[in-house]
C-alpha positions as CSV (number, residue, x, y, z in Angstrom):
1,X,-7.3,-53.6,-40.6
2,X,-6.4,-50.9,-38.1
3,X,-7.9,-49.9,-35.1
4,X,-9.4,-46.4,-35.2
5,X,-7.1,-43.8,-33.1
6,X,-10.2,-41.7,-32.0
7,X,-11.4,-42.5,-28.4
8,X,-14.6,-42.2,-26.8
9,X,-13.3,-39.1,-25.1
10,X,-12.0,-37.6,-28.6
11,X,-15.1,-37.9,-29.8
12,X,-17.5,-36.2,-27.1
13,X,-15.0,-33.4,-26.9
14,X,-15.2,-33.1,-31.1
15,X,-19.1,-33.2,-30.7
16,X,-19.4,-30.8,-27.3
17,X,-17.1,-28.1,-29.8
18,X,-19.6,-28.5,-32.9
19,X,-22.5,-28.1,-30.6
20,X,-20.9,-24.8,-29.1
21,X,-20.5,-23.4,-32.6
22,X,-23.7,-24.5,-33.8
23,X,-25.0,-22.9,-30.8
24,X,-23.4,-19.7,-31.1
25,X,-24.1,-19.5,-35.0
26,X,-27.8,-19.4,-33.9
27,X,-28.0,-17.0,-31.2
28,X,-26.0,-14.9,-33.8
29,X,-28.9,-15.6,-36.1
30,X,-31.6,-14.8,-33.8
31,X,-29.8,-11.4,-33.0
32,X,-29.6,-10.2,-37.3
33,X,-33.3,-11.5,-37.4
34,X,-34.2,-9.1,-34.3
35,X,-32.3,-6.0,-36.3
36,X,-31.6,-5.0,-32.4
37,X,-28.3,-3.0,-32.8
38,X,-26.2,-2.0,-29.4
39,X,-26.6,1.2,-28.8
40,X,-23.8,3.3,-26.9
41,X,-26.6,4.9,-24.5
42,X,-26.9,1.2,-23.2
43,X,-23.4,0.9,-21.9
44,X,-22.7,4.8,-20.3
45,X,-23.2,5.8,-16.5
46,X,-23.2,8.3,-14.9
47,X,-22.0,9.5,-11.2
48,X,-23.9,11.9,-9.5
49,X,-22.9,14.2,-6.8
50,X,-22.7,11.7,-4.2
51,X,-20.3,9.0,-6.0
52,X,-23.1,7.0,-6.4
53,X,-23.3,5.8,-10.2
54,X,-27.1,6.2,-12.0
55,X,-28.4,5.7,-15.7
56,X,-29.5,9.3,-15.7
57,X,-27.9,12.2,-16.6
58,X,-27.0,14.5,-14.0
59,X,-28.9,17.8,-13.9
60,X,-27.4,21.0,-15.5
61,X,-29.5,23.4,-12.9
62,X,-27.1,21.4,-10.3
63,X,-23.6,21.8,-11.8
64,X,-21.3,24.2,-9.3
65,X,-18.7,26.7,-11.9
66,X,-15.4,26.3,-10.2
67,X,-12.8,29.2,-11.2
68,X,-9.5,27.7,-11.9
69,X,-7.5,30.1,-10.2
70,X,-9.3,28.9,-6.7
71,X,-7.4,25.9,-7.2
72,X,-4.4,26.1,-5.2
73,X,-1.3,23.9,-6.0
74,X,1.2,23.9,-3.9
75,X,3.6,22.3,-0.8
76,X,2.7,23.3,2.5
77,X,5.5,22.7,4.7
78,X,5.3,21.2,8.1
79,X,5.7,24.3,11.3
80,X,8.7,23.9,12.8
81,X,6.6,22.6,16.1
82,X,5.3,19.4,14.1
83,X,8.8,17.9,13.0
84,X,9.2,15.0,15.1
85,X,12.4,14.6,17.0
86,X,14.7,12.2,16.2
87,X,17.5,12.9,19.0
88,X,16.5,11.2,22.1
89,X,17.3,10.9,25.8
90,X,18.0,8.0,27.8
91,X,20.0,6.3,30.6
92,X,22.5,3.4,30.2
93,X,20.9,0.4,32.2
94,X,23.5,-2.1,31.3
95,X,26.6,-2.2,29.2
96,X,28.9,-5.1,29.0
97,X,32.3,-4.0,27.8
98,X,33.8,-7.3,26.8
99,X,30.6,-8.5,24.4
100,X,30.0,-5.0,23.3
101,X,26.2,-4.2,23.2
102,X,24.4,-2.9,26.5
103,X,20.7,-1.6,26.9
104,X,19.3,2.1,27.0
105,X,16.2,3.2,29.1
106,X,14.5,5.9,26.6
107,X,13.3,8.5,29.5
108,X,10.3,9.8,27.6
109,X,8.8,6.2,26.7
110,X,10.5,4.5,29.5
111,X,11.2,1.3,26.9
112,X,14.5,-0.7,26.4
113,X,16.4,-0.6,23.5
114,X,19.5,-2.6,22.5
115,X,22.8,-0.5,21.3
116,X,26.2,-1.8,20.0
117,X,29.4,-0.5,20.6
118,X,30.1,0.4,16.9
119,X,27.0,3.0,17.1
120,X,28.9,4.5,20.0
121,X,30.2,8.2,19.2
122,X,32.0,8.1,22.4
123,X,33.1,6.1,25.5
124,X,30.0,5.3,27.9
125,X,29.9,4.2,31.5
126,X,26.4,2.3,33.0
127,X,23.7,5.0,34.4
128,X,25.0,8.0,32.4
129,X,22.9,10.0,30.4
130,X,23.1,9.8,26.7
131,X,21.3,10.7,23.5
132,X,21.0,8.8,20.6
133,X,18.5,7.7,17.4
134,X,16.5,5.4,16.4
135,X,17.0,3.0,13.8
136,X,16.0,-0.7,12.4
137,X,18.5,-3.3,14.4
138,X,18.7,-7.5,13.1
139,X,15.6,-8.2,15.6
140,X,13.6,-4.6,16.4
141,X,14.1,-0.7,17.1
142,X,18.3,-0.1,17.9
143,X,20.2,3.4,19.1
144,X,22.6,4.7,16.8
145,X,24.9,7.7,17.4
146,X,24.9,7.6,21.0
147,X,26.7,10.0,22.6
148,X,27.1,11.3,26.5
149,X,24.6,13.8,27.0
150,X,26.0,17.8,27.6
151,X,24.0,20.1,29.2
């Protein structure tokens, strides 16, 4: 004769199932015997004026007649005054030749930043004044398109 193949945990997981069926067949029951149908009124909400939501409808008296052609729909574009400027000023601080990258002080923020020679428009000497851009370098902000700076 052969072993049987069902183990002890076979077995409570089997009979844990047939209780949750058995389970679920009688609250099934208990909800035909009640004759309680949902009703769709059960599950809607509102949101009144305030974003706030409510089981009550909102009031009629309250409602505010907006006239579609009130509505405007359109670009407003930015006044020439509040386009920011991406040419800055600055003066060379350092510039090694040989390696090819050098610093610029920006003269409106007073901070550092890094330039290489390939972003150079034109040859540069240390402490002239130049303008350049702003972009995304390997490890922070970078000028590109430097140029000497003609009044």
């Amino acid at each position: 004769m052969g072993r049987s193949q069902e183990t002890f945990n076979k077995k409570e997981v089997r009979n844990r199932k047939e209780k949750k069926r058995k389970d679920k067949a009688v609250k099934k029951a208990k909800r035909k015997s009640e004759g309680k149908k949902g009703d769709l009124s059960d599950m809607i909400a509102y949101v009144d004026e305030y974003g706030k939501i409510s089981s009550t409808p909102p009031d009629p008296e309250k409602k505010i007649i907006i006239e579609a052609e009130s509505i405007e729909l359109k670009i407003t574009k930015n006044a020439p005054g509040n386009t920011p400027e991406f040419l800055r000023k600055g003066q060379v601080i350092s510039y090694n030749v040989s390696q090819g990258y050098g610093f610029i002080r920006d003269l409106d923020s007073k901070r550092n930043i890094f330039f290489h020679a390939n972003n150079l428009l034109e040859p540069i000497e240390e402490n002239s004044i130049v303008t350049f851009e702003t972009g995304k370098g390997l490890k922070g902000p970078a000028a590109i398109k430097v140029k000497l700076f003609k009044e």
